[in-house]
VEXFI-426352 format. One line per field, with one value per atom (N, C-alpha, C): x negated, z, y; residue number from 0. Coordinates in pm, 1 decimal, decimal comma, padded with zeros to 6 digits. Layout:
! VEXFI-426352
x <- [X_...]
z <- [Z_...]
y <- [Y_...]
num <- [NUM_...]
//
This chain:
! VEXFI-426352
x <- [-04746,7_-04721,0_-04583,5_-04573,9_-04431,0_-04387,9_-04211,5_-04101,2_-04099,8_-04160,4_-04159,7_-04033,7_-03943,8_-03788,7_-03725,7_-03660,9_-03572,7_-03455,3_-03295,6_-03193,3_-03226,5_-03143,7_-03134,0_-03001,3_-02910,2_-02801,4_-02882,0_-02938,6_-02996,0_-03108,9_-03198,0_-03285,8_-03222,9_-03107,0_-03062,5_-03055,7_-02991,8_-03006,4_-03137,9_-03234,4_-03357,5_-03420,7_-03534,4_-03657,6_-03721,3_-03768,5_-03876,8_-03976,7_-04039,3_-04185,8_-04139,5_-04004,8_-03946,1_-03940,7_-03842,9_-03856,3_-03959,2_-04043,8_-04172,7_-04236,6_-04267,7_-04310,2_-04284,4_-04149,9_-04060,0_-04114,6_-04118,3_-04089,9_-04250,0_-04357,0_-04506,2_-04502,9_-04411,1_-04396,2_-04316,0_-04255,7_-04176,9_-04064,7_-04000,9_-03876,3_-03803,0_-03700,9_-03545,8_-03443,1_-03403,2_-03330,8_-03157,7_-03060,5_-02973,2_-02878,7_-02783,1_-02716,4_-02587,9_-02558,6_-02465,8_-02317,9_-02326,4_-02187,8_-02079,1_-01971,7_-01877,1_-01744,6_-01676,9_-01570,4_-01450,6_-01356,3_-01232,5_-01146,7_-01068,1_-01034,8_-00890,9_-00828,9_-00662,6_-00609,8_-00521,5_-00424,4_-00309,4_-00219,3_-00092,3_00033,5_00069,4_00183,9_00251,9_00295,0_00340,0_00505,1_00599,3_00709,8_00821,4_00715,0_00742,7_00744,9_00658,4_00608,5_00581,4_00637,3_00677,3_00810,6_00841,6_00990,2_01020,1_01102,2_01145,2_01281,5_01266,8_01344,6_01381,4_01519,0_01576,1_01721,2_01679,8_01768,7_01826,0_01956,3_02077,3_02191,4_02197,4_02233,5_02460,0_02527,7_02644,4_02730,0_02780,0_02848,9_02857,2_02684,1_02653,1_02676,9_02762,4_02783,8_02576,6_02552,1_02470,5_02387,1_02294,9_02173,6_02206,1_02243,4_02276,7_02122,7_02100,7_01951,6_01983,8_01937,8_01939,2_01782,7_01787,0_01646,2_01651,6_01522,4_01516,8_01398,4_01392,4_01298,5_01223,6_01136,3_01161,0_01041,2_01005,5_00885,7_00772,9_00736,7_00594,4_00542,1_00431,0_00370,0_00221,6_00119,9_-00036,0_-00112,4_-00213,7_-00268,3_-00403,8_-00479,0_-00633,3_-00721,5_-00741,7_-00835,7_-00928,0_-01016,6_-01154,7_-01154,4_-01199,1_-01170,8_-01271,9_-01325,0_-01459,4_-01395,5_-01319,4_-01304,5_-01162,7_-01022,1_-00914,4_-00891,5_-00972,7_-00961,3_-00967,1_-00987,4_-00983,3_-00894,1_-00801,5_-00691,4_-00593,1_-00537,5_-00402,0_-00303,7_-00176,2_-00023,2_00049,6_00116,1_00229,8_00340,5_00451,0_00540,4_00648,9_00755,9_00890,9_00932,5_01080,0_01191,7_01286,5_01315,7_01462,5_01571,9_01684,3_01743,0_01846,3_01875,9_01997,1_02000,0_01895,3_01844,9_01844,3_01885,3_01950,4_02054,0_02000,6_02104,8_02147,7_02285,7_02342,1_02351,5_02382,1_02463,8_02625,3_02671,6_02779,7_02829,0_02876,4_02900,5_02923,9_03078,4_03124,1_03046,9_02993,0_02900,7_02783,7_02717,1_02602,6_02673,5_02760,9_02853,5_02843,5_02896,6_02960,8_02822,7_02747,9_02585,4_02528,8_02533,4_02471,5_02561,3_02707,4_02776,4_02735,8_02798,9_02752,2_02753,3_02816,7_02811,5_02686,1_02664,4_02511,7_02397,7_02342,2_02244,2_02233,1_02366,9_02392,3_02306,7_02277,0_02166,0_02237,1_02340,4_02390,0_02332,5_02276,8_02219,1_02039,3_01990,2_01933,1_01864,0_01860,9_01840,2_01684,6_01588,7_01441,9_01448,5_01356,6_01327,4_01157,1_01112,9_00954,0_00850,6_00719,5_00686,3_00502,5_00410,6_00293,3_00265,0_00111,3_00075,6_-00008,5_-00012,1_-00081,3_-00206,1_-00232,0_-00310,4_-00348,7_-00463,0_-00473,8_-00576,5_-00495,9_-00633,5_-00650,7_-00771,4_-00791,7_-00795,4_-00720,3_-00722,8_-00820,9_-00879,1_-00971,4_-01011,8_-01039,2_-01089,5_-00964,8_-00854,1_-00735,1_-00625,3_-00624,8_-00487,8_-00530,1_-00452,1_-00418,9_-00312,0_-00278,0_-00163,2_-00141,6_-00017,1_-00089,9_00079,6_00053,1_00087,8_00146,5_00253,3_00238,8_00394,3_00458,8_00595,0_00662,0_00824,8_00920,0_01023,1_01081,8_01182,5_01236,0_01412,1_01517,1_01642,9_01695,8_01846,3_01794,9_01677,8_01650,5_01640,6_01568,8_01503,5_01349,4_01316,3_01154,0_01159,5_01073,3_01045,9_00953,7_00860,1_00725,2_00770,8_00682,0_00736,8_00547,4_00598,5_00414,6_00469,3_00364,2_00326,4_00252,3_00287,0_00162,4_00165,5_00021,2_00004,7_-00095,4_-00118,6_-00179,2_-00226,5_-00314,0_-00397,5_-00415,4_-00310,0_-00314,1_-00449,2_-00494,0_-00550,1_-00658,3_-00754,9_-00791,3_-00875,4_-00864,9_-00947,3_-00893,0_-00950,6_-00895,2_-00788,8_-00673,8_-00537,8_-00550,5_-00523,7_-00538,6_-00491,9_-00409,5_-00304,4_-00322,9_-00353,9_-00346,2_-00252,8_-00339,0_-00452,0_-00565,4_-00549,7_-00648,8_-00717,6_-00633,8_-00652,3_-00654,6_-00797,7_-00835,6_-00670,1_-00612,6_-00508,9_-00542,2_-00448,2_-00460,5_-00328,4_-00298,1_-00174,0_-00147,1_-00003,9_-00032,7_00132,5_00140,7_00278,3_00256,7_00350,2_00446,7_00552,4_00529,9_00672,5_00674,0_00777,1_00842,1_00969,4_00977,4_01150,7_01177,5_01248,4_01330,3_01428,2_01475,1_01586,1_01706,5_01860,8_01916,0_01945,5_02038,2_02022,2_01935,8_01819,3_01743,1_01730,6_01776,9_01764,7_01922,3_01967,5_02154,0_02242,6_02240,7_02271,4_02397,7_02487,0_02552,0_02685,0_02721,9_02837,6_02874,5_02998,9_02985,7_02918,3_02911,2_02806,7_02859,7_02999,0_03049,3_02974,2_02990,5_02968,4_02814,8_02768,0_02613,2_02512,5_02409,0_02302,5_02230,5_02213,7_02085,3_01971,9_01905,1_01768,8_01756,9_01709,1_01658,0_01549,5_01528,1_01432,4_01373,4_01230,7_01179,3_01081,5_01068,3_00961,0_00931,5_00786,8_00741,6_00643,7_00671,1_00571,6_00517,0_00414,2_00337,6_00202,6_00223,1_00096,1_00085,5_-00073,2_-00129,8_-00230,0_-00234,8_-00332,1_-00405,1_-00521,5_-00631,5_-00591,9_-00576,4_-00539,9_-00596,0_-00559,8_-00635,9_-00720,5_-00679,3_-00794,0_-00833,8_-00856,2_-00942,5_-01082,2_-01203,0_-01318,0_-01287,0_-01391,7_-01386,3_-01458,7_-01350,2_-01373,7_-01545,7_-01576,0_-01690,8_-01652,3_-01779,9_-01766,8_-01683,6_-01678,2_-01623,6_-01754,5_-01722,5_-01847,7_-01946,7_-01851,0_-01946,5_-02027,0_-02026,3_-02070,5_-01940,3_-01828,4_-01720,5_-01740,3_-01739,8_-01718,2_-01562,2_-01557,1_-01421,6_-01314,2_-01383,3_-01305,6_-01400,6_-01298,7_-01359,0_-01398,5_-01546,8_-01609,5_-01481,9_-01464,6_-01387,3_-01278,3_-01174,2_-01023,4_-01016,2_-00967,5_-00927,2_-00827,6_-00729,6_-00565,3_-00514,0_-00421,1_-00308,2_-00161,4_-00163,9_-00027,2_00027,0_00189,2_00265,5_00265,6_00272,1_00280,7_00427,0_00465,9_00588,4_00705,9_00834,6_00940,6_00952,7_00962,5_00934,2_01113,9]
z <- [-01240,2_-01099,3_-01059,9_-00901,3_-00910,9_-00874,0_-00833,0_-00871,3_-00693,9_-00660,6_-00528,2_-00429,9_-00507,7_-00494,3_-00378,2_-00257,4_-00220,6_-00203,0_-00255,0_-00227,7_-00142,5_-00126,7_-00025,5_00052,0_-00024,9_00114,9_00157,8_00126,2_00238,7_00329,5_00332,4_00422,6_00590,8_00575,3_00734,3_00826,6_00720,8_00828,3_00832,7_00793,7_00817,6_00893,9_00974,6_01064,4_00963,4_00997,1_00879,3_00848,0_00966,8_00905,4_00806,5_00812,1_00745,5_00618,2_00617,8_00467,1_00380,8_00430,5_00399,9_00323,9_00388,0_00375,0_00224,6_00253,2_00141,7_00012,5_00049,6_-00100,8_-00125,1_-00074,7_-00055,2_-00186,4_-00165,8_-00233,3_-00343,2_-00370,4_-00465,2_-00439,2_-00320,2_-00306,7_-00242,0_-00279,2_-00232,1_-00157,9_-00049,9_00004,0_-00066,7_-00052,9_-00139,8_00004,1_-00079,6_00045,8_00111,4_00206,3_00298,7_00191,9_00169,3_00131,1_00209,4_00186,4_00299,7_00244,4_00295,7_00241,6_00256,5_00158,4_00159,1_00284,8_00402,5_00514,0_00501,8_00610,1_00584,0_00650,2_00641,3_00689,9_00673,6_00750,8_00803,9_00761,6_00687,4_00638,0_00783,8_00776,5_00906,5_00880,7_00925,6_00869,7_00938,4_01026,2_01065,8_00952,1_00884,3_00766,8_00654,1_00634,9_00476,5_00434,4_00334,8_00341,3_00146,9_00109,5_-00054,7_-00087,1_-00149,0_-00248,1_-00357,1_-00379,4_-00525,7_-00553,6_-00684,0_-00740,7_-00879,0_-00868,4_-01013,8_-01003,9_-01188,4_-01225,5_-01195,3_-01154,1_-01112,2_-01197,7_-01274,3_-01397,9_-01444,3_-01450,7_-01567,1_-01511,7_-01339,4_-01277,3_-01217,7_-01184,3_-01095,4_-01089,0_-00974,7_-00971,2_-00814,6_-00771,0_-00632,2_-00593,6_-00441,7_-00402,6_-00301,1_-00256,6_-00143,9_-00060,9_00044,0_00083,6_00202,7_00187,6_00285,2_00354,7_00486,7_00604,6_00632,7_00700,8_00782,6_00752,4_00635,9_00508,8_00601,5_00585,2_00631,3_00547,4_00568,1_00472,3_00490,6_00427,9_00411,3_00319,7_00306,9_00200,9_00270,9_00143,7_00139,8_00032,0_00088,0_00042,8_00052,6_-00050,0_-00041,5_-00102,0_-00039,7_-00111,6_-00246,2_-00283,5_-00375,6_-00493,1_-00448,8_-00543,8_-00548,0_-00647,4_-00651,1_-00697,5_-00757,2_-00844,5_-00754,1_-00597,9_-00526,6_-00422,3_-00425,0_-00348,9_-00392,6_-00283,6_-00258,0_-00194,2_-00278,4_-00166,6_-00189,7_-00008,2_-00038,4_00098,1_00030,0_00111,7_00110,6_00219,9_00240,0_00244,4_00185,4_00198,0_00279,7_00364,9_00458,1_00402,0_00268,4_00168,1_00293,0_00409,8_00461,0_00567,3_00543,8_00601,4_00520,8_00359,4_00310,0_00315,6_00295,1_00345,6_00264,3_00199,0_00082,4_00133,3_00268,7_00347,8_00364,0_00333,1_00373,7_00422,5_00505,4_00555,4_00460,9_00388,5_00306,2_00144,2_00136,8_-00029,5_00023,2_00140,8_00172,5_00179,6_00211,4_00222,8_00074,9_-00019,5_-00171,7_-00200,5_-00243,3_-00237,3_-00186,5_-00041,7_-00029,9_-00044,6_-00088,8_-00167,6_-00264,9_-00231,1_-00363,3_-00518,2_-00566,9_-00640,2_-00709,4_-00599,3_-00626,1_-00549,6_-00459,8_-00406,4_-00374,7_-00278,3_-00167,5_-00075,6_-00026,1_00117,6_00227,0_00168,2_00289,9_00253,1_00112,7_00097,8_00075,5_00006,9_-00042,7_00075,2_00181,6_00273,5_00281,5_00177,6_00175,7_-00008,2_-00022,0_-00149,1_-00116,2_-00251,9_-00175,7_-00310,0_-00273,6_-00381,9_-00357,7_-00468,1_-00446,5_-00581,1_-00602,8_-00646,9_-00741,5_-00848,8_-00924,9_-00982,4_-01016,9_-01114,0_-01067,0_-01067,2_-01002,5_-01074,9_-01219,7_-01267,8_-01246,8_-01198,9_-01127,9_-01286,9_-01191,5_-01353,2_-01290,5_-01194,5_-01146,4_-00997,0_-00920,6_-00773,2_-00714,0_-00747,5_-00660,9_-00728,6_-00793,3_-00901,7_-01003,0_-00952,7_-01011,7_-01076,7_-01146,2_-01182,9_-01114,8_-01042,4_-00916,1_-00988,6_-01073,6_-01113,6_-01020,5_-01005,7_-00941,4_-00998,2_-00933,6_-00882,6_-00819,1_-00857,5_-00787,2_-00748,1_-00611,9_-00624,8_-00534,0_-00592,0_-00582,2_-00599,3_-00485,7_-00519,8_-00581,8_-00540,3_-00573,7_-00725,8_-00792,8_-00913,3_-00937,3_-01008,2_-00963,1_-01074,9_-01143,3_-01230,8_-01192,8_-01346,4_-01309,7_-01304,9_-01217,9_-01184,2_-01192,2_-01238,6_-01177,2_-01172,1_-01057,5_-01029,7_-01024,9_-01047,0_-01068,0_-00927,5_-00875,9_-00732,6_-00696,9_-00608,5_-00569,2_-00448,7_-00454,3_-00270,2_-00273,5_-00117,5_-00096,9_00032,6_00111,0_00182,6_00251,8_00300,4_00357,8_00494,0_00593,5_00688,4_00816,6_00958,4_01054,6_01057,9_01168,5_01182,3_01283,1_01258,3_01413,0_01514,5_01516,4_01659,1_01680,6_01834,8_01928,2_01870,2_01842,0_01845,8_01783,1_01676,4_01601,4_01467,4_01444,5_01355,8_01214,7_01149,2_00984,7_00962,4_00861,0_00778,1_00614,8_00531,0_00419,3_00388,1_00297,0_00293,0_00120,2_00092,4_-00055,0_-00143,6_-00243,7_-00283,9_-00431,8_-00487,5_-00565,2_-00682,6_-00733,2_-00869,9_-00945,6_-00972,2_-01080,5_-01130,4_-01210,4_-01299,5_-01282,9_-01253,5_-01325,0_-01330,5_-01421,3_-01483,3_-01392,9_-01309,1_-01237,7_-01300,1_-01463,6_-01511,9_-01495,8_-01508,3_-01548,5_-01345,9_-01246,0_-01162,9_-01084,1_-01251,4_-01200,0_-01159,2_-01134,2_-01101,3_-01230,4_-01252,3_-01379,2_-01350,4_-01223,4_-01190,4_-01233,8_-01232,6_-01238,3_-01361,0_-01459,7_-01587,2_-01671,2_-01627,7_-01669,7_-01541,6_-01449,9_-01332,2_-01245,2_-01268,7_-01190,1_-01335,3_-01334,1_-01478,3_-01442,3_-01520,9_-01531,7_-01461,5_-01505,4_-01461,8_-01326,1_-01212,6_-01093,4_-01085,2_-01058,9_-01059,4_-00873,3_-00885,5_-00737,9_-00701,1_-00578,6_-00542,0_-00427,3_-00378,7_-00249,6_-00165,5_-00037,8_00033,9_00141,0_00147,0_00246,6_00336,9_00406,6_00528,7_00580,6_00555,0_00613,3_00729,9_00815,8_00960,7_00963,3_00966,5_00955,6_01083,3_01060,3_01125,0_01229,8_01356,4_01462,5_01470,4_01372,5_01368,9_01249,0_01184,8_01106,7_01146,9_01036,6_01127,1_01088,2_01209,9_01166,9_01054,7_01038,5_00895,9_00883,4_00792,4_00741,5_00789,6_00814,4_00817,0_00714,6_00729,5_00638,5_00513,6_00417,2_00321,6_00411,2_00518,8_00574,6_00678,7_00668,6_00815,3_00954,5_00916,3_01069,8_01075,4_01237,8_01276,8_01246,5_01248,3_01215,7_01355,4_01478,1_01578,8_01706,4_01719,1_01812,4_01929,0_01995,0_02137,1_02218,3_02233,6_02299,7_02247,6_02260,8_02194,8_02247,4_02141,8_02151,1_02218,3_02140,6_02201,7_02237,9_02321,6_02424,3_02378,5_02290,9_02283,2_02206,9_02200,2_02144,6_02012,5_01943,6_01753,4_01746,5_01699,6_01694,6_01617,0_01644,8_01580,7_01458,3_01311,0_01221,8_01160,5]
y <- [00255,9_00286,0_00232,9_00156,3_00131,0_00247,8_00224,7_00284,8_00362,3_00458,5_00460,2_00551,3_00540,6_00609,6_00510,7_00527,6_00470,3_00572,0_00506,6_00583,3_00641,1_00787,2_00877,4_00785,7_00739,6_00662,2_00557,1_00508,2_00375,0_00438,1_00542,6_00636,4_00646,4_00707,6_00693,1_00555,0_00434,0_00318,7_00261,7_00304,0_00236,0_00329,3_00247,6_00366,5_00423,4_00494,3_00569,7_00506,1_00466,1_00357,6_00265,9_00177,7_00066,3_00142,7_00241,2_00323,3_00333,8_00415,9_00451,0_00330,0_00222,8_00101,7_00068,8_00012,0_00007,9_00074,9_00234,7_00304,6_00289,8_00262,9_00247,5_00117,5_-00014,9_-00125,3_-00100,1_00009,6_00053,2_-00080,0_-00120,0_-00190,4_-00130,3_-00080,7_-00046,5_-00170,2_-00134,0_-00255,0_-00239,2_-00315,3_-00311,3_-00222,4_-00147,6_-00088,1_-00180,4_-00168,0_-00291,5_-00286,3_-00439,1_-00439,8_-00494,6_-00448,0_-00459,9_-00588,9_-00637,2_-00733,4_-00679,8_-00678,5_-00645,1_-00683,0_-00538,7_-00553,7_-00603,1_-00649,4_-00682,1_-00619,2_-00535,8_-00446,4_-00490,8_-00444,7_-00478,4_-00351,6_-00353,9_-00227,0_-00197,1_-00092,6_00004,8_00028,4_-00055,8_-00090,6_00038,5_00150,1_00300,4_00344,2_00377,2_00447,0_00403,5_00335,6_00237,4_00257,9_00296,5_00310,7_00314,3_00253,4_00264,8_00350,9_00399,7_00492,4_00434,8_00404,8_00397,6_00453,1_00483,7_00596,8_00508,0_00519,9_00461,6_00543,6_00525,8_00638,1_00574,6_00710,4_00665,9_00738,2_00618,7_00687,4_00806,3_00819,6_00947,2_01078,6_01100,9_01196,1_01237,8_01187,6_01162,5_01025,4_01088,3_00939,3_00902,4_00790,2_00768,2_00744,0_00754,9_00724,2_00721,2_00581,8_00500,5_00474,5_00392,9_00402,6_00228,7_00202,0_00073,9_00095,0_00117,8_00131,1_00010,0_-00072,2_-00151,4_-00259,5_-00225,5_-00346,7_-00348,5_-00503,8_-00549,7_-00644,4_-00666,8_-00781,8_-00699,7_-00748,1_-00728,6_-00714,4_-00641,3_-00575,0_-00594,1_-00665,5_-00681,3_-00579,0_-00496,4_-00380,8_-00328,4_-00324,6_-00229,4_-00131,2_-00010,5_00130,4_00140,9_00089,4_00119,7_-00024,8_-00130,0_-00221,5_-00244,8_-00196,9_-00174,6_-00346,8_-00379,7_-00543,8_-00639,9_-00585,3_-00668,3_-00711,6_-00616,9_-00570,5_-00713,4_-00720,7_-00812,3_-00754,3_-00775,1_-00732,1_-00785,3_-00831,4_-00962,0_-00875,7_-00819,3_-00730,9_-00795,9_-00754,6_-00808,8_-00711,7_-00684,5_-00554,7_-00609,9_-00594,0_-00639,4_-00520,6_-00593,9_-00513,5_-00517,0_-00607,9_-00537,9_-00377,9_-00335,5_-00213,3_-00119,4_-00131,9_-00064,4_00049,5_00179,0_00318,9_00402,8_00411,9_00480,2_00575,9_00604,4_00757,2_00722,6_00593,7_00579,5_00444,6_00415,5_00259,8_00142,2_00210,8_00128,4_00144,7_00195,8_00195,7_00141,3_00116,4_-00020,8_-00158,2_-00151,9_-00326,2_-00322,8_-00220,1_-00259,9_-00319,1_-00263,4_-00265,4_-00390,5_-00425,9_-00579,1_-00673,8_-00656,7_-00761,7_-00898,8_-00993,8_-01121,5_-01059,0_-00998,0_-00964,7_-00866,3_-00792,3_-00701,4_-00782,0_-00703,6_-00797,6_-00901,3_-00933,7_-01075,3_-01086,1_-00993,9_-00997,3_-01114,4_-01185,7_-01270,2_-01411,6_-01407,5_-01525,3_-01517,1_-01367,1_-01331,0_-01186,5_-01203,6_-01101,9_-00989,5_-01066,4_-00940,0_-00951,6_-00887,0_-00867,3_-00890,7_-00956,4_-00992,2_-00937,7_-00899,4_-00879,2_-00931,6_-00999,3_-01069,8_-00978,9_-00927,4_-00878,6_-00994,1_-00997,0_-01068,2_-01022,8_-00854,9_-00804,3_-00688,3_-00625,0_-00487,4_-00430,9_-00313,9_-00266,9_-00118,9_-00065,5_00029,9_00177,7_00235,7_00366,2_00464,6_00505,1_00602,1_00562,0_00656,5_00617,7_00597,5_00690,4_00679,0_00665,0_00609,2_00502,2_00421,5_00322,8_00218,3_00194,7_00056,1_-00007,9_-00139,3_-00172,7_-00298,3_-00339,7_-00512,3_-00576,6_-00713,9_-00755,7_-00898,1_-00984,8_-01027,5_-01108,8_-01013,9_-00981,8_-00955,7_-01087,0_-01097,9_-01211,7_-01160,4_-01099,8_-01053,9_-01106,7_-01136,8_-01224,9_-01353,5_-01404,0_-01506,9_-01489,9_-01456,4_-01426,3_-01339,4_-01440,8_-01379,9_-01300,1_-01198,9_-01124,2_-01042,1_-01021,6_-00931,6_-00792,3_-00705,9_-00590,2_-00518,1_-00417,1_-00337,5_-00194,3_-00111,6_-00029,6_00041,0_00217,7_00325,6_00346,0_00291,7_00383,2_00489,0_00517,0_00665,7_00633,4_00605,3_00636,7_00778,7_00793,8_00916,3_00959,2_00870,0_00872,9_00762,7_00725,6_00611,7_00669,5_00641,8_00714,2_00714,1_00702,0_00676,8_00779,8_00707,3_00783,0_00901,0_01034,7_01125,0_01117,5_00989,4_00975,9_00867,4_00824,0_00701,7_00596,1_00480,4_00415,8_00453,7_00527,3_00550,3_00497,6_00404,2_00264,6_00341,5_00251,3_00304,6_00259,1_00340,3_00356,7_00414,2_00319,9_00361,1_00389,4_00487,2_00589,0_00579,0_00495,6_00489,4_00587,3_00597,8_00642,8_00574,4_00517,5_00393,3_00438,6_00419,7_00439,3_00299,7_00307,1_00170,8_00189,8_00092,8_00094,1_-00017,6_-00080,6_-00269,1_-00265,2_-00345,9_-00350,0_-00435,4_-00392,4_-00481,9_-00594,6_-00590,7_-00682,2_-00840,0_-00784,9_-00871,6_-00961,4_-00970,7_-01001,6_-01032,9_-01049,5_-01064,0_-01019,9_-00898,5_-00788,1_-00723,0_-00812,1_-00760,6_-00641,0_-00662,8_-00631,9_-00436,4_-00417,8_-00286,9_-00206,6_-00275,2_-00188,0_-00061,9_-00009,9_00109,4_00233,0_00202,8_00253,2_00256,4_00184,0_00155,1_00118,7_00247,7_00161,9_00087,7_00067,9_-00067,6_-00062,8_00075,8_00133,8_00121,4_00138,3_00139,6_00171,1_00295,5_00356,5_00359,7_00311,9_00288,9_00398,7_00465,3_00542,9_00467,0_00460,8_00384,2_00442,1_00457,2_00550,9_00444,0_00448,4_00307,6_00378,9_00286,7_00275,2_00182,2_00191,3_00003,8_00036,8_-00020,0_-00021,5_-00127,3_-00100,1_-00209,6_-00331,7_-00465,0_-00541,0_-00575,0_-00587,3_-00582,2_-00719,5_-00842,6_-00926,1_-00944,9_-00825,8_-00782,6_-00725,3_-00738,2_-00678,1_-00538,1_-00488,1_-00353,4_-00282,0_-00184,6_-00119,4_-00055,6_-00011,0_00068,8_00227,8_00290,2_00413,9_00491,7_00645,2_00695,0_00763,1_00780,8_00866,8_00935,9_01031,6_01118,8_01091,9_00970,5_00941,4_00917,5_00930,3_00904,1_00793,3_00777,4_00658,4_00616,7_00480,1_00408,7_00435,6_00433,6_00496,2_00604,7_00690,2_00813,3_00717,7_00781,6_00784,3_00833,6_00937,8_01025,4_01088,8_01041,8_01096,0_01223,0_01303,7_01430,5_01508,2_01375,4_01366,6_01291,8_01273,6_01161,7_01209,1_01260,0_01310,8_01215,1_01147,5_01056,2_01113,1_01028,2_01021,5_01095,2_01225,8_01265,4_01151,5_01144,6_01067,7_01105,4_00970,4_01005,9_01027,9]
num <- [0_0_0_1_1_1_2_2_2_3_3_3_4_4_4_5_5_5_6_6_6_7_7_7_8_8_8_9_9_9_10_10_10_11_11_11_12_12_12_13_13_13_14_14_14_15_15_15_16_16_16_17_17_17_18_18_18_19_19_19_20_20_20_21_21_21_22_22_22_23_23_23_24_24_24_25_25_25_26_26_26_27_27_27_28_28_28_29_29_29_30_30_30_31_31_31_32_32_32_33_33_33_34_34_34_35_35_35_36_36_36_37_37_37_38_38_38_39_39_39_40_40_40_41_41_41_42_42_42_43_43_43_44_44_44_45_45_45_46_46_46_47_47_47_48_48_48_49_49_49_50_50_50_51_51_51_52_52_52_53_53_53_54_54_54_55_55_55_56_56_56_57_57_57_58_58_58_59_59_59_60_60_60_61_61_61_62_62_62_63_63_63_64_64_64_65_65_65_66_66_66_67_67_67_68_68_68_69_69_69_70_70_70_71_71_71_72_72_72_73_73_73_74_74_74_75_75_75_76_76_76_77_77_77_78_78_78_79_79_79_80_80_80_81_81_81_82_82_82_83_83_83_84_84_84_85_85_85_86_86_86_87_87_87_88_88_88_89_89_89_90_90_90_91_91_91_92_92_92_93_93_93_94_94_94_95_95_95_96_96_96_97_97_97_98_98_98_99_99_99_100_100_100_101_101_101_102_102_102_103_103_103_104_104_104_105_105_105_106_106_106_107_107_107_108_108_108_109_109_109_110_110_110_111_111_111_112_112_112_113_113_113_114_114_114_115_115_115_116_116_116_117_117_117_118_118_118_119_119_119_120_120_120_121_121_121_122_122_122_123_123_123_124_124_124_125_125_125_126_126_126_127_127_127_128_128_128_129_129_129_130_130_130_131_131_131_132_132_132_133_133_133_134_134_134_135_135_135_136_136_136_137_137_137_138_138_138_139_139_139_140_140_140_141_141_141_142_142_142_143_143_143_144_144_144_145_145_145_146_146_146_147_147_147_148_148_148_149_149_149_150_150_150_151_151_151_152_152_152_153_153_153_154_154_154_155_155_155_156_156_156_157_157_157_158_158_158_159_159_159_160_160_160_161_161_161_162_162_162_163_163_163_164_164_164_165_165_165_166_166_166_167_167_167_168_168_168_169_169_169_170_170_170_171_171_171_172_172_172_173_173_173_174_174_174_175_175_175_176_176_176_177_177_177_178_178_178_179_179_179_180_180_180_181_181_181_182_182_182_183_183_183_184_184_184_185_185_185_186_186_186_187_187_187_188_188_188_189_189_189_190_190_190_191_191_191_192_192_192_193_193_193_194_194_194_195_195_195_196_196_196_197_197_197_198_198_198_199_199_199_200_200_200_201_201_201_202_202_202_203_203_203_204_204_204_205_205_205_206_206_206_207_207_207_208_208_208_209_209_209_210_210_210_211_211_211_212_212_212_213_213_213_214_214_214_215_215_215_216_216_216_217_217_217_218_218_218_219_219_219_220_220_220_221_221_221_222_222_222_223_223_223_224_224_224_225_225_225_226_226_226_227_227_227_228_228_228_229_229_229_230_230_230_231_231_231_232_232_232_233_233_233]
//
């Protein structure tokens, strides 16, 4: 006897007679596959964290706002994902005027010659549904070096505030070494380590197609908005 099962997820997009039919022939249609969307990082809500250690008193932690670049992602295929980001390091914020000048100095960064920090993802192997390890190119002060990251999708799903745009919501850890990116200056006083935390948001690109539903059935954008109220100041 054939196989007269059709998924229960492919049942809703078909008519019933079509179904029926189908499971009558014991053929299942394949369920819609979708292509990895491109999103646009949200250079509001993107922001890096790094922390070095200051002569052993303490860990200084600084922060850079401002990152854009694009991310090609499918929620179901992590191996397929692409990310190619820019850091604008002169947006760099110690909490004090003169320890960001020391900081984007020739000697440390040189943001006067060397002004983003860039990073291309080379490798992306998926550790569960919602982390990965996302591998690529760092090039810093004009020095490239491999760098990878434990990330965390924290979220994927339309945004609750006007526009409304599918957003994917990620958080980031890493280590690299300053050394290794020339960074020699100061080695009684500033360690080596650089320790990175990264908080991101990507908005599905407006000439991007539109996204796929959600699991439950949401549409990718509301009929009828709920709310008009401005996105509070972050």
């Amino acid at each position: 006897m054939p196989d007269r099962s059709v998924p229960e997820r492919i049942r809703p997009v078909l008519p019933r007679a079509a179904w029926l039919v189908l499971a009558a022939l014991g053929v299942a249609p394949a369920a819609p596959a979708f292509e990895p969307r491109s999103y646009a990082l949200d250079p509001v809500h993107t922001r890096v964290l790094f922390a070095v250690e200051h002569a052993g008193f303490s860990k200084a932690l600084g922060t850079v706002s401002g990152s854009t670049g694009t991310l090609v992602f499918d929620r179901d295929d992590w191996q397929s994902a692409r990310l190619d980001v820019r850091v604008p390091l002169e947006r760099l914020d110690l909490g004090d005027p003169k320890w960001n000048d020391a900081v984007r100095a020739s000697n440390l960064l040189d943001t006067g010659r060397h002004p983003d920090a860039h990073f291309v993802s080379t490798n992306i192997e998926p550790v569960d549904a919602d982390h990965a390890k996302v591998c690529g190119d760092l090039t810093l002060r004009g020095v490239t070096r491999p760098l990878c990251m434990d990330v965390t999708l924290n979220a994927f799903k339309r945004h609750p505030l006007p526009p409304f745009h599918r957003t994917a919501g990620f958080s980031a850890t890493a280590t690299l070494s300053r050394a290794a990116f020339g960074m020699n200056a100061w080695p009684t006083v500033i360690g080596d380590a650089v320790e990175l935390r990264i908080e991101a948001e990507a908005e599905l690109s407006k000439s991007g197609a539109q996204a796929p539903a959600d699991p439950s059935g949401e549409p990718s954008e509301p009929s009828e908005p709920q709310s008009q109220e401005p996105e509070p100041t972050p």
